[in-house]
C-alpha positions in Angstrom: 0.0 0.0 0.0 1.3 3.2 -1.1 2.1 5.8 1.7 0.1 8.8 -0.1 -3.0 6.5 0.1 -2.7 5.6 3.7 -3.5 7.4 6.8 -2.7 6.6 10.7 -6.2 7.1 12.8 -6.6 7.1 16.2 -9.9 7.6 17.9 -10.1 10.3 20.7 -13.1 12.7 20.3 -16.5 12.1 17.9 -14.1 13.1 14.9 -10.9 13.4 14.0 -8.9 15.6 11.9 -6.1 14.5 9.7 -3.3 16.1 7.8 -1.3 15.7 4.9 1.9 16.5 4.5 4.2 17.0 1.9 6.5 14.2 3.5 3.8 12.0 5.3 -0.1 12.3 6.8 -0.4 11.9 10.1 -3.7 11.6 12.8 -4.7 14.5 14.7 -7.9 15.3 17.0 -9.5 18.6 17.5 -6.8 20.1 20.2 -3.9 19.2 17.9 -2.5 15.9 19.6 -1.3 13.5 17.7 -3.0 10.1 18.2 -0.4 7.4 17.3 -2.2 4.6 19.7 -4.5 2.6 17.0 -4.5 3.5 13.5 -6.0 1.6 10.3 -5.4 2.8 6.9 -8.3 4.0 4.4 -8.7 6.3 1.7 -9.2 10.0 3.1 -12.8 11.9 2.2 -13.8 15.2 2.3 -10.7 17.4 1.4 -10.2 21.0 3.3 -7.2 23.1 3.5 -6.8 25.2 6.9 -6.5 28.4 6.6 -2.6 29.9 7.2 -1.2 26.1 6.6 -0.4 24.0 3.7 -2.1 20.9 5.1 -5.7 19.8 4.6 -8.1 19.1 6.8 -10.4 16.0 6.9 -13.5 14.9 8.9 -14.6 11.5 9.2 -17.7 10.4 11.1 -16.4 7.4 14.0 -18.8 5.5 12.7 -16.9 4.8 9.6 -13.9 4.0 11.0 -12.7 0.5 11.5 -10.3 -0.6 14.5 -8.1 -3.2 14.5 -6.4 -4.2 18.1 -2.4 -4.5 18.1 -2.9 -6.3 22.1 -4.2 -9.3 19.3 -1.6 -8.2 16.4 0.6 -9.4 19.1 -0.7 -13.0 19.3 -0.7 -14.1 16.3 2.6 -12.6 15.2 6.2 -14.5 16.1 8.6 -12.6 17.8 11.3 -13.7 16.2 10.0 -13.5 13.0 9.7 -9.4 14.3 13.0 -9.8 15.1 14.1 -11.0 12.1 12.1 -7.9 10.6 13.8 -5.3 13.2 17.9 -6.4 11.7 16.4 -6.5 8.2 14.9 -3.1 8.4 18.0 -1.7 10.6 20.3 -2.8 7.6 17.8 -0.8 5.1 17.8 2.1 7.3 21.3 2.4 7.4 21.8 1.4 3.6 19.3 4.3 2.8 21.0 6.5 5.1 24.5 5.8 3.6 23.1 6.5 -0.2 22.1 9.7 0.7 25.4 10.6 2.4 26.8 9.6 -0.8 24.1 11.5 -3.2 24.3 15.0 -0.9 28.2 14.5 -1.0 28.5 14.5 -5.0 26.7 18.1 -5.3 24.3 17.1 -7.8 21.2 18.7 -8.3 19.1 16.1 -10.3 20.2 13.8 -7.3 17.3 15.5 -5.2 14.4 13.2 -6.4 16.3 10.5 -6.0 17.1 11.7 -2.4 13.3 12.2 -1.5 12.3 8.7 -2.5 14.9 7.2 -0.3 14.0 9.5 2.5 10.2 8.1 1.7 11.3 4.9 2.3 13.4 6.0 5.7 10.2 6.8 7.0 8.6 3.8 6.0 11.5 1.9 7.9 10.9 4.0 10.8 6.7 3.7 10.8 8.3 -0.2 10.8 10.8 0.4 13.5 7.8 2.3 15.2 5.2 -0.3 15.6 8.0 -2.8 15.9 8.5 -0.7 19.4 5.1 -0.9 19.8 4.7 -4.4 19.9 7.8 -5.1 21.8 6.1 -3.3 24.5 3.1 -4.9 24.6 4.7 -8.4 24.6 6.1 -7.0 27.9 3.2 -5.8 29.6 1.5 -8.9 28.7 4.9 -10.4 30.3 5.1 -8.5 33.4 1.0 -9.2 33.7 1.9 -12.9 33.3 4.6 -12.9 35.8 2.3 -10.6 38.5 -0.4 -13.1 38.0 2.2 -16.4 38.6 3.7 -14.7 41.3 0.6 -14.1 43.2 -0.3 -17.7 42.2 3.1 -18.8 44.3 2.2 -16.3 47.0 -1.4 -17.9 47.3 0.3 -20.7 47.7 2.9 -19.9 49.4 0.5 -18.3 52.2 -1.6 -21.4 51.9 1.6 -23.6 53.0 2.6 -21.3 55.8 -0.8 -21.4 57.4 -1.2 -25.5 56.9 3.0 -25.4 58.5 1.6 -22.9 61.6 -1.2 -25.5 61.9 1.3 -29.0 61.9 3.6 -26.6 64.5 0.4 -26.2 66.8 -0.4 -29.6 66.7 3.0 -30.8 67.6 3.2 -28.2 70.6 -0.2 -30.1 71.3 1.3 -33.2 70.8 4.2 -32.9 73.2 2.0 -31.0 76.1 -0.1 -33.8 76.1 3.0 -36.5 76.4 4.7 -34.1 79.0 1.7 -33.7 81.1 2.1 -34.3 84.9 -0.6 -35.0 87.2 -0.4 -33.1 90.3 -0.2 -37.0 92.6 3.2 -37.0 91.0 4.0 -34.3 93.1 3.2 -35.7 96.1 4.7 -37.9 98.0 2.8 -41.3 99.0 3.8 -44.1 101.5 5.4 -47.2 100.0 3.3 -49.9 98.6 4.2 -52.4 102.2 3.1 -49.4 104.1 -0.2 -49.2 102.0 -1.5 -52.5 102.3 -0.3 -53.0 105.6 -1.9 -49.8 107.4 -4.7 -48.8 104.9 -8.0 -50.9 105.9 -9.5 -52.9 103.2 -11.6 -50.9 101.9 -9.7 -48.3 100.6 -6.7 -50.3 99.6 -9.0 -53.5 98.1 -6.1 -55.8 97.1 -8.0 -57.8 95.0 -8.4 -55.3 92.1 -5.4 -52.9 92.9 -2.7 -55.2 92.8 -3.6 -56.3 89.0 -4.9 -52.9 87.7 -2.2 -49.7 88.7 -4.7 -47.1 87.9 -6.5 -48.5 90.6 -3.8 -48.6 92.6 -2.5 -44.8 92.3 -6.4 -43.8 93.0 -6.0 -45.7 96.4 -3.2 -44.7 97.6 -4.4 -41.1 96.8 -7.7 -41.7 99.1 -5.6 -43.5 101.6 -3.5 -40.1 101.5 -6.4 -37.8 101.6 -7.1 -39.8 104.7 -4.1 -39.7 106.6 -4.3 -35.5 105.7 -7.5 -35.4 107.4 -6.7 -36.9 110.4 -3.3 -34.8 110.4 -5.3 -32.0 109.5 -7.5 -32.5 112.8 -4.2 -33.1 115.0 -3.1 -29.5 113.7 -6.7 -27.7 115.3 -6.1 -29.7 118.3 -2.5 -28.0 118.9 -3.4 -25.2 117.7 -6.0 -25.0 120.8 -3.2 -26.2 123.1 -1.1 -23.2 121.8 -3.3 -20.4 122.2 -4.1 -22.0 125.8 0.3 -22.1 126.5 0.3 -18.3 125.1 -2.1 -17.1 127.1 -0.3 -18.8 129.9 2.8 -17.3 129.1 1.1 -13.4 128.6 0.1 -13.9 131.9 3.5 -14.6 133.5 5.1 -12.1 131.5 3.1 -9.4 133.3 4.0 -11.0 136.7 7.7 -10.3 135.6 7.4 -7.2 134.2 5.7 -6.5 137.2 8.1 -7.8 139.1 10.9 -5.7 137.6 10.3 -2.5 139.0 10.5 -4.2 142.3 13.8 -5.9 141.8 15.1 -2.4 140.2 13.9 -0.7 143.8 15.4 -3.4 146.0 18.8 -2.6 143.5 18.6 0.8 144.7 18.4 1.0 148.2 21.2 -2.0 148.8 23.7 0.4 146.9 24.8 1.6 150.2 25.5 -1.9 151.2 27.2 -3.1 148.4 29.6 -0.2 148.9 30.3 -0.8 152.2 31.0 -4.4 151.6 33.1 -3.5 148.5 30.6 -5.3 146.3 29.7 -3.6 143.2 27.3 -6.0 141.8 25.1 -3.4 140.5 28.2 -2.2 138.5 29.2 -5.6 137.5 25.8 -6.2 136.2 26.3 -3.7 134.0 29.4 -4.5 132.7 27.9 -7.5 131.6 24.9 -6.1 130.0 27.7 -4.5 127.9 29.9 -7.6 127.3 27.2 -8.9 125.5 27.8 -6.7 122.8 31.7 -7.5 122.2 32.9 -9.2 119.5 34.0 -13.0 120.5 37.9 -12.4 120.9 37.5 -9.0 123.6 34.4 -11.0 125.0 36.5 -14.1 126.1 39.2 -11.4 127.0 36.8 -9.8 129.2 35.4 -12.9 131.0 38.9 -14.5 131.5 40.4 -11.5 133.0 37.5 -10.7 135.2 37.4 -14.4 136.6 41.5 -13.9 137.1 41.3 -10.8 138.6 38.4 -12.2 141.3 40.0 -15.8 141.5 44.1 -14.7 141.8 44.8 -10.8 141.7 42.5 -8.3 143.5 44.4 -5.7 141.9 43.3 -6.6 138.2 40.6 -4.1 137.3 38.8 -5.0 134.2 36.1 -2.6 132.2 34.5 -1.9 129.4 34.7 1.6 126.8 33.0 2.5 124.3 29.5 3.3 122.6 27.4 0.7 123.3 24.7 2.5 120.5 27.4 2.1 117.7 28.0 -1.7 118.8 24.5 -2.3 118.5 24.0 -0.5 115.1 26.6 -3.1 113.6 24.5 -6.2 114.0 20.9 -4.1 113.3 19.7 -4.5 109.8 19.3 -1.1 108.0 16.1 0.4 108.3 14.8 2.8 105.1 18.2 2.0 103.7 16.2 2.6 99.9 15.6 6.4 100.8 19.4 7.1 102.4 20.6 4.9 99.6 18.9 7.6 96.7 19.9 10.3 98.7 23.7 9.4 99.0 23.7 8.2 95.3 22.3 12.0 94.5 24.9 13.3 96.8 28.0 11.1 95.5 26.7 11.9 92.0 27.1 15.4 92.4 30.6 15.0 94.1 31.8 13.1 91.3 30.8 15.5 88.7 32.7 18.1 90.6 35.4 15.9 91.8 36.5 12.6 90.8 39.0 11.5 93.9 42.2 10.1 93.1 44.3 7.3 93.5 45.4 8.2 96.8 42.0 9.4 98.1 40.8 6.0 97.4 43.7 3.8 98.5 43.7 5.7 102.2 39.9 5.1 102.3 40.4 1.4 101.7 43.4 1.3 104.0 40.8 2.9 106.9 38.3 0.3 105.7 40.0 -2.6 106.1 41.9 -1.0 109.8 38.5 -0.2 110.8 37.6 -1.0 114.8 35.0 -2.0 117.0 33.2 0.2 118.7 33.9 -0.7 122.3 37.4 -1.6 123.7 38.6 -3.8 127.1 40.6 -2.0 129.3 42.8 -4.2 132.2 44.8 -2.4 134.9 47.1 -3.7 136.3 48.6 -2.4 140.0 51.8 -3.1 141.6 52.8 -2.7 145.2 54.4 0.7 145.0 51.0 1.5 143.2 52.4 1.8 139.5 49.4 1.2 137.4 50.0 -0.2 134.1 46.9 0.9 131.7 46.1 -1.4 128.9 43.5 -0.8 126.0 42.4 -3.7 124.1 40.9 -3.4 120.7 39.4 -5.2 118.0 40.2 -4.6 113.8 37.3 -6.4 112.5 37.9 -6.5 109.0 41.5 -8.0 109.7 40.1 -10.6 112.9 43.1 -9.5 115.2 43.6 -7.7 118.8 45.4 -4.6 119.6 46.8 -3.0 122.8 47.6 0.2 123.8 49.8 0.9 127.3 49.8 3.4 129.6 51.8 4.1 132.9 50.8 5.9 135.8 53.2 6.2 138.6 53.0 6.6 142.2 55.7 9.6 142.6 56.0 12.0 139.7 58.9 11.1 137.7 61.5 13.1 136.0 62.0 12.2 132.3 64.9 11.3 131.3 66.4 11.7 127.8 65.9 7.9 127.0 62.6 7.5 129.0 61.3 6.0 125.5 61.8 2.7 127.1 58.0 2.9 129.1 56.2 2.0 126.2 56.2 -1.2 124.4 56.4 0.4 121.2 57.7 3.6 119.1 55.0 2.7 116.2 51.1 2.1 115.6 50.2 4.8 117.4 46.4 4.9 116.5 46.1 1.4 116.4 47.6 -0.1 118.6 50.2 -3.0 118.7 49.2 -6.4 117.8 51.6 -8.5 120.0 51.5 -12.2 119.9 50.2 -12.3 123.3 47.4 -10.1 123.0 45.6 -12.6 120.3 46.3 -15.5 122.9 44.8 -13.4 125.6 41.7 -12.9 123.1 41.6 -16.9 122.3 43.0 -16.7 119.2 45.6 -18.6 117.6 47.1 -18.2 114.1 49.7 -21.3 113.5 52.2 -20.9 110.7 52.3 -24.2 109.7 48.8 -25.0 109.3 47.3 -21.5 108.0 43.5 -21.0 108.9 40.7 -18.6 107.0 38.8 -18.5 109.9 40.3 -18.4 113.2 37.4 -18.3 116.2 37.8 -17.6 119.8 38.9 -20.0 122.8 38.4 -19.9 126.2 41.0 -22.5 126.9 43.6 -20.7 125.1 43.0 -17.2 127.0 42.9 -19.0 130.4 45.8 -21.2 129.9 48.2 -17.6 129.2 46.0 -15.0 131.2 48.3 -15.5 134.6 51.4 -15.9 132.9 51.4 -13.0 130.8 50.0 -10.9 134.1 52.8 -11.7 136.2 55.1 -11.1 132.9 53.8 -7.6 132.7 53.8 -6.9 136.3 57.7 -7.4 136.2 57.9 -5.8 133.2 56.2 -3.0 134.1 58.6 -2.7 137.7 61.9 -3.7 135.4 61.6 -0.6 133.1 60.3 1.7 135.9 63.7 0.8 138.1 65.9 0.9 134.5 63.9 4.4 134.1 65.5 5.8 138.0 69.0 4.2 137.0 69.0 6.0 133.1 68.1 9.3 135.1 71.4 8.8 137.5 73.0 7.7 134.6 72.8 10.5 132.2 74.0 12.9 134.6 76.7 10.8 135.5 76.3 9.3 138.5 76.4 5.0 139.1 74.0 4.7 141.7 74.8 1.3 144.2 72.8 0.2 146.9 73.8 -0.3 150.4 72.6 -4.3 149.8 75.3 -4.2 146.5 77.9 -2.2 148.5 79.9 -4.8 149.3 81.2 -5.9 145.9 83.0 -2.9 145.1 85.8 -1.4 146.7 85.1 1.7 148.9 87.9 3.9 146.1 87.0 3.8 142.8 88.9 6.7 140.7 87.5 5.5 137.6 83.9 7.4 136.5 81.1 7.5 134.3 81.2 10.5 131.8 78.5 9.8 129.3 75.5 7.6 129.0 72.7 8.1 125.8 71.2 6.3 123.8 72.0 5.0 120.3 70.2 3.8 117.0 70.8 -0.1 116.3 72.6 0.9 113.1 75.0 2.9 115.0 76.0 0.1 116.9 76.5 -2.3 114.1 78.6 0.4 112.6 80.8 0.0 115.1 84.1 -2.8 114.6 83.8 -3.9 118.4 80.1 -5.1 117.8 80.4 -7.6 115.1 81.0 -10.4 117.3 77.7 -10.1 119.2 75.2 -9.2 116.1 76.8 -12.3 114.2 76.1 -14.5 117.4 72.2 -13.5 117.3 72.2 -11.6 120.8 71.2 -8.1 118.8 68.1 -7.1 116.8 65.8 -4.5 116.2 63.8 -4.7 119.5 66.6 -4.7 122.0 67.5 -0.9 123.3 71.2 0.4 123.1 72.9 2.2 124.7 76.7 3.8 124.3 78.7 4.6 128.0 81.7 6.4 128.4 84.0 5.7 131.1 87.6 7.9 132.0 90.5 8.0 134.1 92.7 10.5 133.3 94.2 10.2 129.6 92.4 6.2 129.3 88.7 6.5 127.7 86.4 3.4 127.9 83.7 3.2 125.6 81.2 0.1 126.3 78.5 -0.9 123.4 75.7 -2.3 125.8 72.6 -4.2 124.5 69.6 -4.1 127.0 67.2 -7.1 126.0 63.5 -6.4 126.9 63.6 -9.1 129.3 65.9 -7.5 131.6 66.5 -8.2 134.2 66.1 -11.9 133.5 68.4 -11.6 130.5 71.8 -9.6 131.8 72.7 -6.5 129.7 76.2 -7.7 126.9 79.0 -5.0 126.8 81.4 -4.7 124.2 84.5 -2.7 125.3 86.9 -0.2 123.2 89.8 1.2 125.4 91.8 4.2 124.1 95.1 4.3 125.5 98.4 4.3 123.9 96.2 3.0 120.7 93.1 1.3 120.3 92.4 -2.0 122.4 89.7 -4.1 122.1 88.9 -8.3 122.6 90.4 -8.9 119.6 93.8 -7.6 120.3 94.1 -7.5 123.7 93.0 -10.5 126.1 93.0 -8.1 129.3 90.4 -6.2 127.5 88.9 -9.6 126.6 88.9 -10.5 130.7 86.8 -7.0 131.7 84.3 -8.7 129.0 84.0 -11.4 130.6 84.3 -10.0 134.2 80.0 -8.1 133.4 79.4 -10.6 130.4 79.6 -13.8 132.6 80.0 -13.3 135.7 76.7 -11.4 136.1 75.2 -13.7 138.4 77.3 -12.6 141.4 75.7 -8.9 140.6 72.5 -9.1 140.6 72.0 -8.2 144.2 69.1 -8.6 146.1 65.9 -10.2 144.2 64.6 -9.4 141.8 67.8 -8.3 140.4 66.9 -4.4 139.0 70.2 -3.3 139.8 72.1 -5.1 137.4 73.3 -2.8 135.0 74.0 -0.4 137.3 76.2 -3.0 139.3 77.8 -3.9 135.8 78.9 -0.2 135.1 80.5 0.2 138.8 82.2 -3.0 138.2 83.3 -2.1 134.7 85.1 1.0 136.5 86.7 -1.1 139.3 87.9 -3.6 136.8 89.3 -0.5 134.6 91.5 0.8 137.7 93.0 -2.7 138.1 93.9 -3.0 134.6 95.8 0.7 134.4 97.2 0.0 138.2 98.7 -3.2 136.9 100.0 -2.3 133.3 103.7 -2.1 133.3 105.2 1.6 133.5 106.9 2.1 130.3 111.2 3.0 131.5 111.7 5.3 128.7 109.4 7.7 129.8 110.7 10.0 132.3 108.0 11.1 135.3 105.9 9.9 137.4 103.8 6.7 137.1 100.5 8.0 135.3 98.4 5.2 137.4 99.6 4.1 140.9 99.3 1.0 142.5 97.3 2.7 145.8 95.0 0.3 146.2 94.2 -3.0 146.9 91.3 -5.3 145.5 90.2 -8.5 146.9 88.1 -11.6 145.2 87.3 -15.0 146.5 87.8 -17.4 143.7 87.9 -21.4 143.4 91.1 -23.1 142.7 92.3 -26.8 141.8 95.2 -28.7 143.3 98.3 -27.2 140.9 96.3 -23.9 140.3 98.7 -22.3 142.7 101.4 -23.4 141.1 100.7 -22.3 137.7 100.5 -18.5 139.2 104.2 -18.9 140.6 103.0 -19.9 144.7 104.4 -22.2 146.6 102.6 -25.4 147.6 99.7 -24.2 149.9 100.8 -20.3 150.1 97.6 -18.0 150.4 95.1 -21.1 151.1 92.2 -21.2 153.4 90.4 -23.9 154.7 87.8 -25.5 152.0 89.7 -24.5 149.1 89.8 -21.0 148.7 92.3 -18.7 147.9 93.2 -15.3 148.5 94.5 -12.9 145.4 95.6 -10.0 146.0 96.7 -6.6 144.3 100.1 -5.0 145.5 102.6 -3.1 144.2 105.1 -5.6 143.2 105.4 -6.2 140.0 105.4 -10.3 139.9 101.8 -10.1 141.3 100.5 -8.3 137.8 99.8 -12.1 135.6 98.4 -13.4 139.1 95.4 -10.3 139.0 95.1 -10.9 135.5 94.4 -14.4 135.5 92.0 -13.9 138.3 90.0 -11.3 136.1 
């Protein structure tokens, strides 16, 4: 069909106007859109030009148009038969398109109709191409319709499976509550089948059906049960009766008591006069025991053991309790309203720790007074001496840590001076808030910590704390006299003075030139500085807790310095002097045996100084005998012939000492057989001023 003959028409209003064109016709309704949608090709009736255009105008009733659907064009065509038309008119289209690139380049002018049929047939191709477009787009749509009506197909389906799975699920959970179903009689627990048909009558338990058929069984046993409830059931009235009947009972004597207390409180009052007169505080003691009920277990058995000591053995053991009974109480309370304090403080520490975060060391000391935290009340034990020294001592409790600590005190009967090493009255230098926590003091409390077999709870006990509480009394009660006698003999001391006794006065001469310049104290490294030392630290009689103490003795140009340790058990354990003599050089024990002899002479023979019992005036007999013992020794030293003068130290006196000798001992110190014997054995050595007498004095030192 030729293209001048043909027209596109598309139906949109009652008519339709279509153009024609010089290069094509196309279909047009009244507003001027083109309608490309459906079209059918007829002959075109009714000719009119518009006015102002070169094309002409036709009208066409509907009516006489005929539609043809391209939704059915679409069945019955092949798509790749399309296909095969969309290359094929591709390859025209750019044949055409290359012949007139060639006729427009050659310039010719009788070329032009030649270029307008090609460019006729171009627009064929492309009306092709066009409803080739078209179609492809409807096979889609159709497609995608296809595929939306499949997929909702599957999802039908799909829905349909889910719901028939959520119904097999349902029945399974069914299923399985039904096999895992437990009767409430499982719960319970029933007497044994021999107790059953042995206590139940017959006609509950019915053997002759129950023991073939169990469901008969169980149901038995469950009325025999229901049974045996009810007559518990009855019991529990009965005593329930009996209890309200026992309570009433008891209401009743509770009212006689607390009548009675006011009473008792009265008769209390007016025997206070008595019990003072009688020296009989029991209204005091009462107290003190309403209070020990609130002391942790290690000051409790403290208190009772000391209190039945101090009544049973020592009169003047005084035993009492300090402290806020309120705060001891508050430990062991539950907290009451604790949510309302709780909010409050987190509010509070909130708004600290926006303003203030503490630090490491804030934090570490607040842990540190945690964990050293004490109880609330504290046992205090006095104990008197004779010249009525009272030792004070303060018991405590570290809860977090389960030990004891003590703090001492000393009260004296005559106002003391203090001396400059009066450090010596208390048992420590350290743990001044604390107190000290001494071996002793956990045994007094009952508690015992062994090395060897380490404990993660150690408890309070009694026998422990009655077994030590007399020893370590008497132990501090000499303890206490020791260091107040040492204190009287370091205040002589200091100023220079070696005060003797008149019981002691005997074993001294009555001329002693030697004296006593200097007495203080010294550090424990200072004395292990010292070369004259060694010897006694390596043999283990130094360390940390003895006291030392550095004296200075002179006789004219000679200077004896003595290293003394004092052990804390003085006076049981004798004071140890090491000795440094300056004169003509430096002479000590190891290169000079005389000076090794005055050693000896304090260091061993301390027994014969001690004096009258209970020996306090040892060290002050050691340092007088130190100074005799020095005058011998520079009375008896050669005098050196090259030195013209007088003797620096003359032999004016004379010292006596009983000693024990052996058959031959005479002999070895130059005497004849018998010379200077007395009757049982003893001989007399004596000091002159000959010189053949010096070894003899020597030896005997």
């Amino acid at each position: 069909m030729h293209f001048n003959d043909c027209l596109c028409l598309g139906l949109f209003t009652r008519f339709c106007l279509v153009y024609k064109v010089s290069s094509g016709v196309g279909l047009m309704d009244r507003a001027g859109n083109w309608l490309a949608n459906r079209a059918v090709c007829f002959p075109v009736p009714f000719p009119e030009k518009l006015e102002g255009t070169s094309h002409r105008r036709y009208f066409l009733p509907l009516q006489d148009v005929r539609y043809y659907s391209e939704e059915c064009e679409v069945d019955l065509r092949d798509p790749i038969k399309d296909y095969e038309l969309y290359r094929e008119t591709c390859q025209e289209l750019q044949r055409l398109m290359a012949e007139i690139q060639e006729l427009k380049s050659r310039g010719i002018k009788d070329n032009a109709s030649e270029i307008d049929e090609r460019r006729i047939q171009s627009c064929v191709h492309f009306m092709t191409l066009k409803k080739l477009n078209r179609l492809a787009h409807i096979r889609l749509k159709k497609g995608r319709d296809q595929t939306h009506e499949a997929k909702q197909k599957v999802d039908a389906y799909h829905l349909q499976l889910q719901n028939l799975l959520y119904e097999v699920m349902h029945l399974q959970k069914e299923i399985t509550k039904c096999l895992e179903f437990k009767s409430k009689h499982e719960e319970i627990e029933l007497v044994s089948l021999e107790e059953f048909y042995k206590e139940a009558p017959p006609e509950i338990s019915r053997p002759a059906i129950t023991l073939s058929e169990p469901h008969q069984q169980t149901l038995a046993r469950l009325d025999w049960e229901l049974e045996q409830r009810k007559r518990l059931a009855e019991k529990y009235k009965e005593c329930l009766t009996s209890k309200e009947k026992i309570l009433k009972e008891i209401e009743v004597k509770k009212e006689y008591l607390s009548s009675l207390q006011p009473r008792l409180n009265s008769i209390m009052q007016a025997s206070l006069p008595v019990q003072e007169y009688l020296f009989m505080p029991f209204d005091q003691a009462h107290k003190q025991y309403e209070t020990a009920r609130h002391l942790p277990p290690p000051l409790y058995v403290l208190f009772v053991q000391a209190s039945a000591y101090g009544q049973a053995c020592d009169k003047k053991l005084v035993v009492a309790i300090e402290g806020s009974v309120e705060e001891a109480k508050a430990l062991y309370k539950p907290p009451e309203d604790s949510q309302d304090d709780e909010s409050d403080s987190d509010a509070e520490e909130e708004q600290t720790t926006k303003r203030r975060r503490p630090t490491l060391g804030v934090q570490l000391d607040d842990k540190r007074k945690e964990m050293l935290k004490r109880h609330p009340l504290s046992v205090t034990v006095d104990i008197k001496c004779k010249d009525e020294n009272v030792l004070h001592l303060t018991f405590y409790y570290l809860m977090n840590l389960n030990v004891m600590t003590v703090k001492a005190k000393v009260t004296t009967a005559v106002e003391m001076t203090t001396a400059i090493s009066a450090g010596i009255l208390t048992l420590s230098d350290y743990v001044t808030e604390l107190g000290h926590p001494y071996v002793w003091v956990q045994k007094l409390g009952g508690l015992h910590f062994p090395k060897d077999q380490p404990q993660h709870t150690v408890t309070a006990d009694n026998s422990l704390s009655a077994s030590h509480m007399e020893l370590t009394v008497k132990l501090l009660r000499t303890r206490l006299q020791s260091r107040l006698a040492l204190h009287k003999q370091f205040a002589s001391l200091e100023h220079g003075v070696v005060p003797v006794s008149s019981e002691c006065q005997h074993l001294f001469p009555t001329k002693i030139v030697s004296r006593l310049v200097k007495w203080a104290a010294i550090p424990f490294e200072d004395y292990a500085e010292l070369p004259y030392t060694k010897d006694v630290i390596e043999a283990g009689l130094a360390e940390d807790t003895h006291l030392y103490y550095m004296a200075l003795i002179e006789r004219g140009t000679a200077k004896l310095q003595a290293a003394v340790v004092l052990n804390p058990g003085y006076s049981t354990l004798s004071p140890i002097f090491s000795l440094c003599l300056n004169w003509k050089g430096e002479r000590t024990s190891s290169n000079d045996d005389n000076i090794r002899a005055m050693e000896s002479e304090v260091n061993v023979n301390y027994k014969e100084l001690w004096g009258p019992k209970p020996g306090y005036q040892l060290l002050t007999n050691q340092l007088q005998r130190l100074c005799m013992v020095l005058d011998v020794y520079l009375e008896t030293e050669p005098h050196d012939t090259s030195v013209e003068g007088p003797k620096e130290f003359p032999q004016e006196k004379m010292c006596l000492r009983l000693v024990r000798w052996e058959p031959g001992a005479l002999e070895e110190l130059g005497g004849g057989e018998g010379a200077g014997q007395e009757p049982g054995g003893t001989a007399v050595a004596q000091s002159t001023a000959l010189p053949d007498m010096v070894p003899t004095l020597k030896h005997l030192l």
